[in-house]
Structure formats: C-alpha cells, structure tokens
MOPAC internal coordinates of N, CA, C and O (Angstrom, degrees):
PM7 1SCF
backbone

  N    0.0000 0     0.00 0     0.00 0    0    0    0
  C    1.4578 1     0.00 0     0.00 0    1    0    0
  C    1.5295 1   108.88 1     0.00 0    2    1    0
  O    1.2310 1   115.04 1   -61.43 1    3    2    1
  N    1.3867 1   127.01 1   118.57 1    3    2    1
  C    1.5181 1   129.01 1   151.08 1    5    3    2
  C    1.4672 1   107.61 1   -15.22 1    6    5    3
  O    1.2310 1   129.25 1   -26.16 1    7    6    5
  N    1.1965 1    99.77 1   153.84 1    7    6    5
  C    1.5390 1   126.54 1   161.73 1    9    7    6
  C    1.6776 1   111.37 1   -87.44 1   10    9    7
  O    1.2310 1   126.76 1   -43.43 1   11   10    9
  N    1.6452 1   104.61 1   136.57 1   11   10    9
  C    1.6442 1    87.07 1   171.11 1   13   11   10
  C    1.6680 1   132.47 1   -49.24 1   14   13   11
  O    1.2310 1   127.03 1   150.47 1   15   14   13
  N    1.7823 1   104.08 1   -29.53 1   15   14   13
  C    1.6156 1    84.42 1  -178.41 1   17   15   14
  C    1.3587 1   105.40 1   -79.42 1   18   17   15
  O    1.2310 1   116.12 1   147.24 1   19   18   17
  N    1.3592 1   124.98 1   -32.76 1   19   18   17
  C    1.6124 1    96.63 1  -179.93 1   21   19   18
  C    1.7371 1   129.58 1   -76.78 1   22   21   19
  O    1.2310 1   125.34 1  -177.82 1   23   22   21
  N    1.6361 1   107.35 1     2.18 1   23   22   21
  C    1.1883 1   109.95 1   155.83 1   25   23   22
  C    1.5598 1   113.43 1   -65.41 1   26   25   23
  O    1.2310 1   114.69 1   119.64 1   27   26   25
  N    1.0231 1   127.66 1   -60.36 1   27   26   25
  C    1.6982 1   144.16 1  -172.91 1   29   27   26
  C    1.1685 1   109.19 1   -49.83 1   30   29   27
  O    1.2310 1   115.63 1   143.16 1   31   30   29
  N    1.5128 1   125.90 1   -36.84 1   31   30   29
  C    1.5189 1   138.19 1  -158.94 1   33   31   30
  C    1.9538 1    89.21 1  -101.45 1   34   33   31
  O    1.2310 1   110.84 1   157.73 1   35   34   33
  N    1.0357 1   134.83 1   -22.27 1   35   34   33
  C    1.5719 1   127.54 1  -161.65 1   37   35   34
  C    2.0492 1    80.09 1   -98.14 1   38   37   35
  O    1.2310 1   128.75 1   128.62 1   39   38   37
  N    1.4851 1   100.74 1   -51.38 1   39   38   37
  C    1.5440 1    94.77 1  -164.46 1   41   39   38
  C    1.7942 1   120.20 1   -60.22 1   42   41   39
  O    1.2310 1   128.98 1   155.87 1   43   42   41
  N    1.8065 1   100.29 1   -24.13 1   43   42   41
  C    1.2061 1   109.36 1  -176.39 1   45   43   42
  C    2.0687 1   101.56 1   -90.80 1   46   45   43
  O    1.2310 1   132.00 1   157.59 1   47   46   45
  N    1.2676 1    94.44 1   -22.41 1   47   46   45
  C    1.9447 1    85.66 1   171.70 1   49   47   46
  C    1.7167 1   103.40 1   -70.47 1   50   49   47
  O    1.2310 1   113.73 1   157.76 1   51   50   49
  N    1.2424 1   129.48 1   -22.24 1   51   50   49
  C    1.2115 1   152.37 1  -129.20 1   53   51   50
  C    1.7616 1    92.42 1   -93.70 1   54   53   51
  O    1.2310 1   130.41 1   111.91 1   55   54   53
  N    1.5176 1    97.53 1   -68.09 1   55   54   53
  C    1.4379 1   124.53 1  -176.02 1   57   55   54
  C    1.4967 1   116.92 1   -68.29 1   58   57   55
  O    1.2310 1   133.35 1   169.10 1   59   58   57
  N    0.9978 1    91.79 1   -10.90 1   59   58   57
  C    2.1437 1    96.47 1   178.86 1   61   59   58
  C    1.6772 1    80.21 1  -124.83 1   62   61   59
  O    1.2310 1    97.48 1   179.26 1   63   62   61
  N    0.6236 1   157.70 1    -0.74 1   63   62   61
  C    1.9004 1   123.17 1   137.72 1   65   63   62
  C    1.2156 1   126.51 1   -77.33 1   66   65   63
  O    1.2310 1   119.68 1   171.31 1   67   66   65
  N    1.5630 1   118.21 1    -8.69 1   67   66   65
  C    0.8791 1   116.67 1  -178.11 1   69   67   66
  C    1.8910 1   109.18 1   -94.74 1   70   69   67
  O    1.2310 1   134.78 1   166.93 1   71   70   69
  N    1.3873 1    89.02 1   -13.07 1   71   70   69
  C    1.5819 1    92.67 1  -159.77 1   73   71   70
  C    1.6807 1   100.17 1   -93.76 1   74   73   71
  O    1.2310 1   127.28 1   162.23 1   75   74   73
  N    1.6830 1   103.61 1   -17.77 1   75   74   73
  C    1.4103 1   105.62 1  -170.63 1   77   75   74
  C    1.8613 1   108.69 1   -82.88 1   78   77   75
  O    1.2310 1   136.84 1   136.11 1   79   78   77
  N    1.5176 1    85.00 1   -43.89 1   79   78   77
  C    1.7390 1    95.52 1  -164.39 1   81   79   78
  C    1.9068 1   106.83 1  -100.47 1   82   81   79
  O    1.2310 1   122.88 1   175.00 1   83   82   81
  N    1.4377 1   112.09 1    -5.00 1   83   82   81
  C    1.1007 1   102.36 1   173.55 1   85   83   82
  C    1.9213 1   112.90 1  -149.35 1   86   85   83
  O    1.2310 1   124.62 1  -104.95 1   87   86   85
  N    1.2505 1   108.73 1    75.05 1   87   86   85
  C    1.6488 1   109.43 1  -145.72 1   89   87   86
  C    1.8594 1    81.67 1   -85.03 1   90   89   87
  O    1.2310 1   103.80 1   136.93 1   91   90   89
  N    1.1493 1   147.44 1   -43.07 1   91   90   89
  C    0.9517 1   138.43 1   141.93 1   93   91   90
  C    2.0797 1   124.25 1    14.26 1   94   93   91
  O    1.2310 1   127.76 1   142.16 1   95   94   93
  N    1.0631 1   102.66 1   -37.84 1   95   94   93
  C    0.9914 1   124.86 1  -153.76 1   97   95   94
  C    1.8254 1   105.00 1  -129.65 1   98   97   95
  O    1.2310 1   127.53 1   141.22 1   99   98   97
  N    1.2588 1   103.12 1   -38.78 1   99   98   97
  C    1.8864 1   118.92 1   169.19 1  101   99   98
  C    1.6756 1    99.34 1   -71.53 1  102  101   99
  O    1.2310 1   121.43 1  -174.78 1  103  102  101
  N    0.7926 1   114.87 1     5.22 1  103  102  101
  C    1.6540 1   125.42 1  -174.08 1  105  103  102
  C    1.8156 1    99.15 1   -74.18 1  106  105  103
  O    1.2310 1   129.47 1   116.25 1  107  106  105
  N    1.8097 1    99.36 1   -63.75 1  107  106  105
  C    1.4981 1   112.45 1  -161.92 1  109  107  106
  C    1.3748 1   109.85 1  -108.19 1  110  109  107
  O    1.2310 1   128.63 1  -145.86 1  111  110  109
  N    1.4131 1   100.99 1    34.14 1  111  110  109
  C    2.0816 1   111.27 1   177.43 1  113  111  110
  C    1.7113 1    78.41 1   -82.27 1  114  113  111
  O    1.2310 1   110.60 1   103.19 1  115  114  113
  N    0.9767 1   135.27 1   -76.81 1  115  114  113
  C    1.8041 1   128.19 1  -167.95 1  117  115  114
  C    1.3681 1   115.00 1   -22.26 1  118  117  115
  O    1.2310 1   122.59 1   128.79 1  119  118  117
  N    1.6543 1   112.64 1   -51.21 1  119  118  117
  C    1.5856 1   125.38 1  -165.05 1  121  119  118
  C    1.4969 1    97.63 1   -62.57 1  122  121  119
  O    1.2310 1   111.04 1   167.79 1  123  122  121
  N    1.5918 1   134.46 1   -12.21 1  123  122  121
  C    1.4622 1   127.47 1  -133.08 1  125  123  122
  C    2.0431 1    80.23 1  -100.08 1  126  125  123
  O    1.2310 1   127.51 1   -18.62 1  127  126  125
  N    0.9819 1   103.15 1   161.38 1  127  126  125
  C    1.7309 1   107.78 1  -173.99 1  129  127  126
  C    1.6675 1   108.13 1   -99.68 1  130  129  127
  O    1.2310 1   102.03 1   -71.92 1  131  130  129
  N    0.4853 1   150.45 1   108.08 1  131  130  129
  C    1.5672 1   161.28 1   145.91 1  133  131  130
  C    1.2837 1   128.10 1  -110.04 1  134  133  131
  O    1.2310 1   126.30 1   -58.06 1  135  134  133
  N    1.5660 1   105.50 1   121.94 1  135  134  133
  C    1.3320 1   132.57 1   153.64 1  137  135  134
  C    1.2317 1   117.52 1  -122.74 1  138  137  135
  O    1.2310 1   128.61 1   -56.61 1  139  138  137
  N    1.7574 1   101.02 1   123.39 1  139  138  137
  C    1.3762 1   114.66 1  -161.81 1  141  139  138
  C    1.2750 1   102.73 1   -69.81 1  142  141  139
  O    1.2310 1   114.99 1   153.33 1  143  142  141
  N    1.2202 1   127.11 1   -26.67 1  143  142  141
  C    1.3388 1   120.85 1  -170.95 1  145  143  142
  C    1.7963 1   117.64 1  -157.08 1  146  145  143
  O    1.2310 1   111.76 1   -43.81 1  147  146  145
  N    1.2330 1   133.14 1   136.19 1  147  146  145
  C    0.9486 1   134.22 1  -158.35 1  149  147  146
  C    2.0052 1   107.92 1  -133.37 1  150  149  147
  O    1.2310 1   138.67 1  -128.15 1  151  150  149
  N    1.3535 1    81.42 1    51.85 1  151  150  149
  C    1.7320 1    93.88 1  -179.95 1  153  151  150
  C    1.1561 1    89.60 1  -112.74 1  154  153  151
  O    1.2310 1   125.50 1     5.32 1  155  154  153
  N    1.8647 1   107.04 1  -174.68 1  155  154  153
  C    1.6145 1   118.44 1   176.87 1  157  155  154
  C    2.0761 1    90.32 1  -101.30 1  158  157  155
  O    1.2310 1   115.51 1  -176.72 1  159  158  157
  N    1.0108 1   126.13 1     3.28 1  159  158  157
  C    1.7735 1   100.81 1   167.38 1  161  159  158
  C    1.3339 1    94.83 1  -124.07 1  162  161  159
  O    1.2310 1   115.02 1  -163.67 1  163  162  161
  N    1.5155 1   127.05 1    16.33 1  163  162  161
  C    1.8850 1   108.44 1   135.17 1  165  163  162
  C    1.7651 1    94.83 1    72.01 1  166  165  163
  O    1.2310 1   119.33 1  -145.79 1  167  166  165
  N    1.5508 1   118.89 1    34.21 1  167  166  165
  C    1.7813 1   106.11 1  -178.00 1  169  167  166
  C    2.0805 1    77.41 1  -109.76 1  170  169  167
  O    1.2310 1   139.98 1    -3.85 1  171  170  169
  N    1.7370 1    78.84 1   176.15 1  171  170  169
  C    1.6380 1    89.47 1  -165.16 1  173  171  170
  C    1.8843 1    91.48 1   -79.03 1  174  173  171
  O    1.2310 1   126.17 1   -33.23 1  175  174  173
  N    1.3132 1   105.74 1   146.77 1  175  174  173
  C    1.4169 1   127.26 1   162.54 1  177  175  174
  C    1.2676 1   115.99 1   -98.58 1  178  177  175
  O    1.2310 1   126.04 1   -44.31 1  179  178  177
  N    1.7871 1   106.00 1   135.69 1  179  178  177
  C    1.2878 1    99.49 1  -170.72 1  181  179  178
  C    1.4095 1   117.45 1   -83.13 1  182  181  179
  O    1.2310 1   127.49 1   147.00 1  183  182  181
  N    1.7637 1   103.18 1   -33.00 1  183  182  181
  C    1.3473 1   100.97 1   156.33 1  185  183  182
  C    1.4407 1   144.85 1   -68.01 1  186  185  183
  O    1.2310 1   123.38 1   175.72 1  187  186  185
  N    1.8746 1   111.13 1    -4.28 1  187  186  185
  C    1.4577 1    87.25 1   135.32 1  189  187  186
  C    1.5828 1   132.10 1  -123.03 1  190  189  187
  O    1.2310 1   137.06 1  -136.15 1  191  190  189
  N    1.3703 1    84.57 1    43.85 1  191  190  189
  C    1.8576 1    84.79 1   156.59 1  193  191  190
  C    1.2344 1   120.15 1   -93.14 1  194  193  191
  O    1.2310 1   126.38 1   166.08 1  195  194  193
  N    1.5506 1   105.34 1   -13.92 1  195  194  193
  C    1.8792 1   113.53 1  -173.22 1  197  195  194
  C    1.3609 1   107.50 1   -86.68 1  198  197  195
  O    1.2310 1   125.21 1   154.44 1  199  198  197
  N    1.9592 1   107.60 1   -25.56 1  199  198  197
  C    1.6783 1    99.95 1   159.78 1  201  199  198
  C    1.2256 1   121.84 1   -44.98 1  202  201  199
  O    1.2310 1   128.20 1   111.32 1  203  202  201
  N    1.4069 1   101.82 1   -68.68 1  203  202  201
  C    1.3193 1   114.04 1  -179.82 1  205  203  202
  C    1.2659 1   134.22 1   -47.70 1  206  205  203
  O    1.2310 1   122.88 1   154.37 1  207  206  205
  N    1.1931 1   112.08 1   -25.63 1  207  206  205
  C    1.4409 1   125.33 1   167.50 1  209  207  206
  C    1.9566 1   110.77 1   -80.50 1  210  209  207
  O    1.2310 1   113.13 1   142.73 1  211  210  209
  N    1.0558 1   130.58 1   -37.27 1  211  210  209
  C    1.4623 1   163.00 1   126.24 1  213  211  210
  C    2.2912 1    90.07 1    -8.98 1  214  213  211
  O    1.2310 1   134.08 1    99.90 1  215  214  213
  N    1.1505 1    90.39 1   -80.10 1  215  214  213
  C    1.8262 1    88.49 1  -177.02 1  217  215  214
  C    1.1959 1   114.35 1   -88.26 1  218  217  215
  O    1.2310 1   112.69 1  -177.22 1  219  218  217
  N    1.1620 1   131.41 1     2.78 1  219  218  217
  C    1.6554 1   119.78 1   145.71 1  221  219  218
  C    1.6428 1   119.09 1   -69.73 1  222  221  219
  O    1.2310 1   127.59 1   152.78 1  223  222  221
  N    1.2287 1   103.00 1   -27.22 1  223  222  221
  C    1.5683 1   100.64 1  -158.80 1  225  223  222
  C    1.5081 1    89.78 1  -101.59 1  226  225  223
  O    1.2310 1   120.40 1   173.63 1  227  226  225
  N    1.4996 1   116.84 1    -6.37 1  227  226  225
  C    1.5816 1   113.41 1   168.56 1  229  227  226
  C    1.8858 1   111.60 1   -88.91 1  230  229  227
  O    1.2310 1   132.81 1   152.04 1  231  230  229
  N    1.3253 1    92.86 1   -27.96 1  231  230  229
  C    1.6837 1    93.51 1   166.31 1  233  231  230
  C    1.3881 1   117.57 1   -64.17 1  234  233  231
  O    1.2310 1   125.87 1   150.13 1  235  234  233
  N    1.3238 1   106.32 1   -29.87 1  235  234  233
  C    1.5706 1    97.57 1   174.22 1  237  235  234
  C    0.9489 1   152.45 1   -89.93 1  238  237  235
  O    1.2310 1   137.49 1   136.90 1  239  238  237
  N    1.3029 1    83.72 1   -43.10 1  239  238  237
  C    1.7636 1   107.89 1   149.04 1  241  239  238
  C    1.8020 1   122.86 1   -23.31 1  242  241  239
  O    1.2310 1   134.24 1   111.95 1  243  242  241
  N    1.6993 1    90.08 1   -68.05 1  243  242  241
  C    1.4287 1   105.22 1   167.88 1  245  243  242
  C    1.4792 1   132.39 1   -37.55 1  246  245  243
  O    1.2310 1   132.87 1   118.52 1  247  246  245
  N    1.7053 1    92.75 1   -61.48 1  247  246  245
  C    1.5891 1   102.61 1   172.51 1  249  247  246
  C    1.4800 1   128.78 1   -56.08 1  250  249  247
  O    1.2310 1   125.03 1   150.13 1  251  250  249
  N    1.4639 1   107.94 1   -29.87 1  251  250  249
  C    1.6965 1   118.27 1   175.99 1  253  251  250
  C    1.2373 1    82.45 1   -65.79 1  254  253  251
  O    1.2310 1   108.88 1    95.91 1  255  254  253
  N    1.0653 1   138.42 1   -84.09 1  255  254  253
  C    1.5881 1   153.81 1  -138.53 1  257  255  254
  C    1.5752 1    98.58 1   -47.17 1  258  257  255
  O    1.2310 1   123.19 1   132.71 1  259  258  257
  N    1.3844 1   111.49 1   -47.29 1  259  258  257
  C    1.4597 1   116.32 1  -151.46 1  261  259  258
  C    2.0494 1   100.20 1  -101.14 1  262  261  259
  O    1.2310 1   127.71 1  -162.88 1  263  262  261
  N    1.0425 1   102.77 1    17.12 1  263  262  261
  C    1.5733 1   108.23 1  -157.52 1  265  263  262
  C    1.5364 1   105.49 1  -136.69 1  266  265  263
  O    1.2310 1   118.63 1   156.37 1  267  266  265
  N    1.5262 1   120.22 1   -23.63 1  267  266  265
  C    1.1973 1   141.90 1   170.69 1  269  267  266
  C    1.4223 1   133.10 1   -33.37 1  270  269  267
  O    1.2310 1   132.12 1   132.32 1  271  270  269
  N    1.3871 1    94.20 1   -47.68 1  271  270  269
  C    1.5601 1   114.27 1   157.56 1  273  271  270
  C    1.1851 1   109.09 1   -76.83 1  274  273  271
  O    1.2310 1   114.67 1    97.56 1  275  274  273
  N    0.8661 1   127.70 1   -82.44 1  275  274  273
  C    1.5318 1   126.57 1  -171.59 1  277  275  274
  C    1.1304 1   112.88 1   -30.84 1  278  277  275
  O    1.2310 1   106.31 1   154.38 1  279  278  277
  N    1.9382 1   143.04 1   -25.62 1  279  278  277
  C    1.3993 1   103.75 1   171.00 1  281  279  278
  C    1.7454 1    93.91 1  -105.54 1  282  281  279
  O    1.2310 1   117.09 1  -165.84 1  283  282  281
  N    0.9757 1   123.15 1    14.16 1  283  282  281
  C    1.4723 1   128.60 1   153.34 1  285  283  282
  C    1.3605 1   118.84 1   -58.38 1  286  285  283
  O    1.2310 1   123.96 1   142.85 1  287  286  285
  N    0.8529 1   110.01 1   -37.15 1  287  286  285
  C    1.9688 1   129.64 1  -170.78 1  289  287  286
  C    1.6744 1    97.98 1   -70.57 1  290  289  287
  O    1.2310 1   124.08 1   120.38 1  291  290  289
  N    2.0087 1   109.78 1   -59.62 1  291  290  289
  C    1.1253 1   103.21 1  -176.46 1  293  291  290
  C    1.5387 1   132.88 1   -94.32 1  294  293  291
  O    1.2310 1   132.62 1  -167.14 1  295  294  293
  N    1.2870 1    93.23 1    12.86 1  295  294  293
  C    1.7604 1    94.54 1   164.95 1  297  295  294
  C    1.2476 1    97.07 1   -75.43 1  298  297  295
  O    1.2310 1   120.10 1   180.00 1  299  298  297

C-alpha cells in the first residue's frame, strides 16, 4: 500500500493534468463524491485516498476514450 504522501502527491500531479490539459473535464472534479474517511475519528484513509485516486484516473480514462472522436471528427 502507498504512503499517504505519495498518494496526495500522484492525486495532486493527477489534478493539475487534468485541469491543465483537459479543464473541460476540471469542471466536474467538485461534482465527484468523496469522503476521505468513513471511520468514527474522521482521520484520512489511505484506502480511500487510493479510491479516489482509482476514480480520477477512471474519469479520465473515460473522457479520453469517450471524447476521442470528437476531436478526430474536427481535425
């Protein structure tokens, strides 16, 4: 299992590529649901920061995937 900072540091390299090269998409990182942690003393979990890191890189994935054509179409 990662360490929290290199979870934080992959999710925050993560979040500025997405925001730089696809802001389109940096639009609905807010809408995305996260709770860092789902204990009763509320500290961050690493396993779900690796979700979260897990559904960013599935948001993107997607969006290349699903967006692919479309700037294919307009070249």
């Amino acid at each position: 299992m990662k360490k929290l900072n290199e979870l934080m540091q992959e999710i925050n390299l993560l979040t500025t590529k997405i925001e730089t090269e696809y802001p389109e998409l940096y639009l609905y990182l807010d809408e995305t649901p996260l709770v860092i942690c789902d204990t009763e003393e509320k500290a961050i979990c690493l396993k779900d920061l690796e979700k979260y890191l897990d559904t960013l890189k599935g948001q993107l994935e997607h969006h290349i995937e699903t967006h692919k054509n479309q700037s294919n179409a307009s070249s």
